[in-house]
Residue, then its C-alpha position, 0 to 999 in steps of 0.5 A: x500500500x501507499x500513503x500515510x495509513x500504509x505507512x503508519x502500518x508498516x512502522x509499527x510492524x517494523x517496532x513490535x517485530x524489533x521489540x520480539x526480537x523477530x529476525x527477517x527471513x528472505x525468501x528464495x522464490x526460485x523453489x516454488x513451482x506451481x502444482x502438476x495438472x493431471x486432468x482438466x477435471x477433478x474426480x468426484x469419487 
């Protein structure tokens, strides 16, 4: 988001994860895959 609301949000996120001592953790997008497709249609039984 964007603004003044966002903004005010994001900082105190960014003060209650320091005051639990909470440690950002990076991502590695390159590991998701989208699932398999095994037919157009699920089955019903």
């Amino acid at each position: 988001g964007a603004g003044p609301y966002a903004w005010m949000i994001g900082r105190r996120f960014e003060i209650a994860s320091k005051k639990l001592n909470f440690q950002k953790i990076s991502l590695r997008t390159d590991l998701f895959a989208p699932p398999r497709r095994k037919s157009e249609q699920l089955s019903l039984f």
